[in-house]
C-alpha positions in Angstrom: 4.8 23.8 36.4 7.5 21.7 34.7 10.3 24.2 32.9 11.2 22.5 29.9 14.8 21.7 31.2 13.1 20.2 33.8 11.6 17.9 31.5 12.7 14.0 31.9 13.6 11.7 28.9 10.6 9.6 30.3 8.2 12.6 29.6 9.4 13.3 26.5 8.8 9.6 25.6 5.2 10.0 26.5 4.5 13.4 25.1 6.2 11.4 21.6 4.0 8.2 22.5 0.9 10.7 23.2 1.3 12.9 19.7 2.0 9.6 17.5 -1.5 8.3 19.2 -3.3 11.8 18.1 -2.0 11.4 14.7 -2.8 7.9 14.3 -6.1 8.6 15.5 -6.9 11.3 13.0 -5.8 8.8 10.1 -8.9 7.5 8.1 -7.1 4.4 8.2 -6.7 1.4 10.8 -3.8 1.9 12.3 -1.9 -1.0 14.4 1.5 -1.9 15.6 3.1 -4.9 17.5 5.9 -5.9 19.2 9.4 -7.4 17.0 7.5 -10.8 17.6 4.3 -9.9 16.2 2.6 -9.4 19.4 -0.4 -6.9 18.1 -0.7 -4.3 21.1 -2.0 -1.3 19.9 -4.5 -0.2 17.6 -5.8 3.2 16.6 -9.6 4.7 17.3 -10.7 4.1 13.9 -9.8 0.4 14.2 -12.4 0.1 17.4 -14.7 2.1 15.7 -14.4 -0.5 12.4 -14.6 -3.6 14.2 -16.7 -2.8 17.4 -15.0 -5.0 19.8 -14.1 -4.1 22.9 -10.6 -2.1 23.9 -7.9 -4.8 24.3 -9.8 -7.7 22.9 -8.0 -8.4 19.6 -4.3 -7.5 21.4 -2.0 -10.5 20.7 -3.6 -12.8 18.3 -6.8 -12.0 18.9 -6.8 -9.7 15.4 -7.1 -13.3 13.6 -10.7 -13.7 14.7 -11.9 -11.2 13.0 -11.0 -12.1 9.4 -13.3 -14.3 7.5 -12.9 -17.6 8.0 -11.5 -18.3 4.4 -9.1 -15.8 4.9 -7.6 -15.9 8.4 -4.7 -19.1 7.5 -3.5 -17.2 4.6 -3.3 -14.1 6.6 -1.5 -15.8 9.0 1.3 -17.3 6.4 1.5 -14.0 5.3 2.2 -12.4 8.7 4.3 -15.5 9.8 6.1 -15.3 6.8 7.0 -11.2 6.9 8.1 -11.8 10.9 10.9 -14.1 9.6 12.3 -13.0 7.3 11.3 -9.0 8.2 9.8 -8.3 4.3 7.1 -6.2 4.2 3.3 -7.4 4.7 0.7 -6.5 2.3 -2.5 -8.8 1.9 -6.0 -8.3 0.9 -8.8 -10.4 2.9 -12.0 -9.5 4.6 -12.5 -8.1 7.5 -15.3 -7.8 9.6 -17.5 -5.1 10.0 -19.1 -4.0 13.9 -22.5 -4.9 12.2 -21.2 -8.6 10.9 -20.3 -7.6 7.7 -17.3 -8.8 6.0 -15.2 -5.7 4.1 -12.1 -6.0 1.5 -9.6 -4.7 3.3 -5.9 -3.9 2.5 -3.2 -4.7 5.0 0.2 -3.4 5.2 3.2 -3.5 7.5 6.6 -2.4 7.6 9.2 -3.1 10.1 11.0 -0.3 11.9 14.8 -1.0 12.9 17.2 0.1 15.1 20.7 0.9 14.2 22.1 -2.5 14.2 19.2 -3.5 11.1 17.6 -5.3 14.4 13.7 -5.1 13.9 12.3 -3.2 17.4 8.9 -2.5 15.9 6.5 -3.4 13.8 3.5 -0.8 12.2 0.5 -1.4 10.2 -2.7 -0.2 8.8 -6.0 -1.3 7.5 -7.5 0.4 4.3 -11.1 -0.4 3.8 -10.9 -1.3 0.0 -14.5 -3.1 -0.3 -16.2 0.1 -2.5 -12.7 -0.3 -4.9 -13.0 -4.3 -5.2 -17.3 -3.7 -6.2 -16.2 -1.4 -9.2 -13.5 -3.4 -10.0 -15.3 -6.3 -10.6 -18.1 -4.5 -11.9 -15.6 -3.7 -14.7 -14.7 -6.2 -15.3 -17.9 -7.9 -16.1 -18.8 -5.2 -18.0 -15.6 -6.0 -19.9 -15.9 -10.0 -19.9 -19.2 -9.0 -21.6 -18.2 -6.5 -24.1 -15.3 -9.0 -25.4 -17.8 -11.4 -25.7 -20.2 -9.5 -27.7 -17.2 -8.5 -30.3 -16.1 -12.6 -30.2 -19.3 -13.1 -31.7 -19.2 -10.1 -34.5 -16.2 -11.9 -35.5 -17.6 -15.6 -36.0 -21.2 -13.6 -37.4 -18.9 -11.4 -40.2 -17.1 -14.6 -41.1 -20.1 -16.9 -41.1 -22.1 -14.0 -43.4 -18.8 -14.2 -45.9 -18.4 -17.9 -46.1 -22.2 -17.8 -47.2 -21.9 -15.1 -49.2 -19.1 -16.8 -51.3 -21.2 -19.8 -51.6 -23.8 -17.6 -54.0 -20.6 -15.9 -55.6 -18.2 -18.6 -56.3 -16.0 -16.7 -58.2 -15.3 -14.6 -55.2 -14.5 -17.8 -53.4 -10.4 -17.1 -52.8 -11.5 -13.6 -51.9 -13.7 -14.8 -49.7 -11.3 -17.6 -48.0 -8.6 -14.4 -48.0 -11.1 -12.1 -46.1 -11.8 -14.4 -43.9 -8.5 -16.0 -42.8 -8.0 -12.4 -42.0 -10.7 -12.3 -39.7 -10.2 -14.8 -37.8 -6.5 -14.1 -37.4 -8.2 -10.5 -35.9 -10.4 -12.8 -33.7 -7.4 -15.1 -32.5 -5.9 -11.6 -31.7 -8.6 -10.0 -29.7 -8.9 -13.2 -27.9 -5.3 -13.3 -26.3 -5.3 -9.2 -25.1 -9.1 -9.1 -24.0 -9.7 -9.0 -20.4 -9.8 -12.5 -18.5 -10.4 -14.1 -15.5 -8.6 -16.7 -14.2 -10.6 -19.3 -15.8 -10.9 -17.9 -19.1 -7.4 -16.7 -19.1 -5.8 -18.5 -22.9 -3.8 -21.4 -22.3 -0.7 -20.4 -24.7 0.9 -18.3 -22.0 1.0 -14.9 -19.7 -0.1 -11.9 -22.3 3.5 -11.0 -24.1 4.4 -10.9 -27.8 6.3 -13.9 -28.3 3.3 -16.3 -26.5 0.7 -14.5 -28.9 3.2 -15.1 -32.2 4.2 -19.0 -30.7 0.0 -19.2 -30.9 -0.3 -17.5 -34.3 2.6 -20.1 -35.8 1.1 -22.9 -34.7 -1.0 -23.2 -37.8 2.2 -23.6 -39.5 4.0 -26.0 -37.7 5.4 -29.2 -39.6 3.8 -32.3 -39.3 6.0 -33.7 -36.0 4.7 -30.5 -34.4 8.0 -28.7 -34.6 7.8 -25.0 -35.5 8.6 -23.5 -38.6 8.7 -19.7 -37.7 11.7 -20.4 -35.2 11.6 -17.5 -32.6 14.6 -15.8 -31.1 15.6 -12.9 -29.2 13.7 -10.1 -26.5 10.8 -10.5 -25.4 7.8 -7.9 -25.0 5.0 -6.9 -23.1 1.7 -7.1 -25.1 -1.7 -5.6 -25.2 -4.3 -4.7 -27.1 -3.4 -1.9 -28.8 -0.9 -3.4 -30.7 -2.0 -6.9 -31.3 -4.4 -5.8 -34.2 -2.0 -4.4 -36.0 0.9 -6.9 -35.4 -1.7 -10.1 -36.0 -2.6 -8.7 -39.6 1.2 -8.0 -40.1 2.2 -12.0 -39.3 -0.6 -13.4 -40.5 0.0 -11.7 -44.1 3.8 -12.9 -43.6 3.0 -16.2 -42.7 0.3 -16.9 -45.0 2.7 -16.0 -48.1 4.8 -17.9 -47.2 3.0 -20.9 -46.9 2.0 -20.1 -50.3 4.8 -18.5 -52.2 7.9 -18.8 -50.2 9.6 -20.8 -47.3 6.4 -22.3 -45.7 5.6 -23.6 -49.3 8.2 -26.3 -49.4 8.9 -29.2 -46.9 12.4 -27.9 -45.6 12.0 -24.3 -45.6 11.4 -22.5 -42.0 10.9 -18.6 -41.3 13.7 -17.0 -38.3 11.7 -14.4 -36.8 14.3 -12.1 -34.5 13.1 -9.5 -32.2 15.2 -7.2 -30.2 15.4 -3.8 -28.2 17.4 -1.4 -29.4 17.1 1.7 -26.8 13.9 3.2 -27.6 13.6 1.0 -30.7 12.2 -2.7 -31.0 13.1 -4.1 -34.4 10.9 -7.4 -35.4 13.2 -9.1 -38.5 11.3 -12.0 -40.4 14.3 -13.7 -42.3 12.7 -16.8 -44.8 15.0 -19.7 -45.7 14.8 -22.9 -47.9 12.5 -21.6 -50.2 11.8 -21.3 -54.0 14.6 -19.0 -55.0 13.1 -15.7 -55.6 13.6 -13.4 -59.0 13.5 -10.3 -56.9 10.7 -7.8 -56.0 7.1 -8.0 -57.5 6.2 -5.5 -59.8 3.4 -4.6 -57.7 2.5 -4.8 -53.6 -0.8 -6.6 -53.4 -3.3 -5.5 -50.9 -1.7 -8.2 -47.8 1.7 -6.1 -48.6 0.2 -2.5 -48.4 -2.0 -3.7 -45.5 0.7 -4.9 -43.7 2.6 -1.6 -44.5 -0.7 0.2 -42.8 -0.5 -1.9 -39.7 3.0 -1.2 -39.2 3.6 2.8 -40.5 0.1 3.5 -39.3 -1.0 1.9 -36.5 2.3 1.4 -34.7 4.3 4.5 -35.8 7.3 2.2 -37.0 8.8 1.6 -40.2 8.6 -1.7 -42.1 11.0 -2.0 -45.2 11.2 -5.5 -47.7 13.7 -7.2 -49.7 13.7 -9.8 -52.0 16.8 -11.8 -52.3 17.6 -14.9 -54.0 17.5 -16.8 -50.8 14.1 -15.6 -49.5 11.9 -12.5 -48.4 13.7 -10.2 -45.3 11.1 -8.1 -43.6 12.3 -5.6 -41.0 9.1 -3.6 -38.7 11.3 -1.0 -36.6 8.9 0.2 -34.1 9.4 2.4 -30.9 9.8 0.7 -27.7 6.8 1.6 -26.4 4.6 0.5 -29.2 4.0 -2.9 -28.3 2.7 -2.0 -24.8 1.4 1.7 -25.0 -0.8 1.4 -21.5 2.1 0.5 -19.4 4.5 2.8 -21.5 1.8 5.5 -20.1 1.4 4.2 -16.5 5.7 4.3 -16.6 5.7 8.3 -17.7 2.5 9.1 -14.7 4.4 7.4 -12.5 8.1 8.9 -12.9 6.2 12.2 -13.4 3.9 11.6 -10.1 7.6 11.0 -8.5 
C-alpha cells in the first residue's frame, strides 16, 4: 500500500490523466484533444461510440476521413487556420455516423497555455447538432412560406382597391393614397421578413439606414442622386419596427413631394439620426422648398397616422414645426425600439450572466 507521501509526481500525473478520462467519458459530448501541432491523439468513449471506428484509427489526421466529403477542406482551413494563429475553432460540418450516416455536428476547440502564453495543448469537442439544424430549417420554411402568403395579401388588397376605384372614380386619390400606403407596408415587410441567402434583398444587410436608402429611392432626382440626404448613427432593424417607421417616412416623403421640398427641382430633405444614451432621435429637416405660412389648421389623417406609428407603436415622441424654410420633424424614440428582439436577447443574456 502506497502512503500518500509516498505518492510520486508521476502518479499523481496519472491519477490527474485517469480522472480527466472518467470525466470526459461521462460527457454527452465528443471529446478530443491533440498535441500543440494539431496531432489528434485522444478522443473520449462517446466519440468511438459515434463514429464506430476502431480505437486509434482516426489519431493524427485520420479525424479528416470522417467528415463528409464537402466538408472535410473547409474543416481543415479552419483547423489550419486556428493552429497558427492559436484562435479558437468553432465549425459546423457533417460527420459521420457508425451506420453511414452523415450528422450536423458542432466543433469547438480552445488552446490551453502554459505560463509563457506558449500553446502546450489543444481540447475539443463534438456536439451532435443534426436534430437543431432539422427544426431550424423546418422554421424556416414555415417562415419563407408565411411571408409569402402575406406578400401576396398585399399585391391582392391593392389590386381589389385599384379596381374598386375604377367603379368609384371619385374615390380615385383616395384610392391612389390607400394604396401607395400599402405598398410602402409591402416594401417594408419585404426587407425584415425572413430570407435565405438567395432571397436575401439586394439593398443591404437588414439595418435602418439600408431600409430608408430603399424607401428614398422613389424620390431620387433624375441623375439618380438622392434627395433625402442621410447622415449620422446607424441602427439595427427588424420587424417590429419597420411597420411603423415605413408609414412614418413614407407620409414624410410623399408630402413632400407634393407640398414641400421634394415638390420643387432644388429642394432636398436631411434626414439625421443619432443615439443619444437610451434615446434614438430620427430629425427630418426639409430645405429649398415653397416657403411655408406656418402650421395647418388641421393634421390630416397621413399626420395623425404618422403620430400613431410613432407615440403608439414605437413608444417615442414625434413633435412638428413649420418654419418659413421648411417642415422639421423630430421622432425621439428609445434605443431599443428599432430592434426590440435583440434589445431582449441583450437583457437574457446579461441576466443569464
Amino acid at each position: 500500500m502506497r502512503y500518500p507521501e509516498q505518492t510520486t509526481a508521476e502518479d499523481r500525473s496519472r491519477d490527474r490523466r485517469e480522472a480527466l478520462a472518467a470525466i470526459a467519458d461521462a460527457m454527452p459530448q465528443m471529446v478530443w484533444s491533440t498535441r500543440p501541432d494539431g496531432f489528434h491523439d485522444y478522443y473520449n468513449a462517446r466519440w468511438y461510440e459515434f463514429t464506430g471506428v476502431p480505437d486509434g484509427s482516426t489519431d493524427g489526421e485520420g479525424w479528416n476521413d470522417m467528415f463528409h466529403p464537402e466538408d472535410q477542406e473547409r474543416a481543415w482551413a479552419r483547423w489550419r487556420h486556428s493552429l497558427k494563429t492559436g484562435e479558437p475553432y468553432e465549425i459546423e460540418y457533417r460527420l459521420r455516423r457508425h451506420d453511414g450516416v452523415y450528422r450536423w455536428t458542432l466543433g469547438r476547440a480552445m488552446p490551453l497555455r502554459n505560463e509563457a502564453g506558449e500553446i502546450v495543448r489543444w481540447y475539443g469537442t463534438c456536439t451532435d447538432i443534426d436534430d437543431l439544424k432539422r427544426m431550424e430549417q423546418a422554421k424556416e420554411l414555415l417562415s419563407q412560406e408565411l411571408s409569402h402568403r402575406i406578400k401576396n395579401i398585399f399585391a391582392v388588397v391593392s389590386a381589389l382597391i385599384a379596381l374598386s376605384a375604377r367603379r368609384f372614380p371619385e374615390a380615385k386619390d383616395f384610392a391612389a393614397a390607400v394604396r401607395t400606403r400599402i405598398n410602402a407596408l409591402a416594401r417594408a415587410h419585404e426587407f425584415v421578413r425572413p430570407h435565405t441567402e438567395s432571397s436575401r434583398p439586394t439593398v443591404g444587410s437588414m439595418t435602418l439606414h439600408a431600409f430608408l436608402s430603399d424607401l428614398f429611392k422613389a424620390y431620387a432626382g433624375p441623375d439618380g442622386a438622392a434627395r433625402v440626404r442621410l447622415t449620422g448613427d446607424d441602427a439595427s432593424f427588424d420587424d417590429q419596427a419597420a411597420t411603423s417607421v415605413a408609414l412614418l417616412f413614407h407620409e414624410l416623403a410623399t408630402n413632400a413631394a407634393k407640398y414641400g421640398a421634394l415638390s420643387t427641382e432644388g429642394g432636398w430633405v436631411d434626414l439625421d439620426t443619432r443615439r443619444t444614451d437610451d434615446r434614438f432621435v430620427l430629425s427630418w429637416t426639409e430645405n429649398g422648398g415653397p416657403p411655408l405660412a406656418g402650421e395647418p389648421e388641421r393634421a390630416g389623417f397621413g399626420a395623425s397616422l404618422a403620430t400613431l406609428s410613432v407615440e403608439g407603436q414605437l413608444g417615442g415622441r414625434l413633435t412638428r414645426t413649420w418654419v418659413r424654410e421648411g417642415l422639421r420633424v423630430v421622432a425621439d424614440l428609445p434605443a431599443t425600439a428599432l430592434a426590440r428582439r435583440r434589445a431582449a436577447l441583450n437583457v437574457a443574456s446579461m441576466t443569464s450572466g
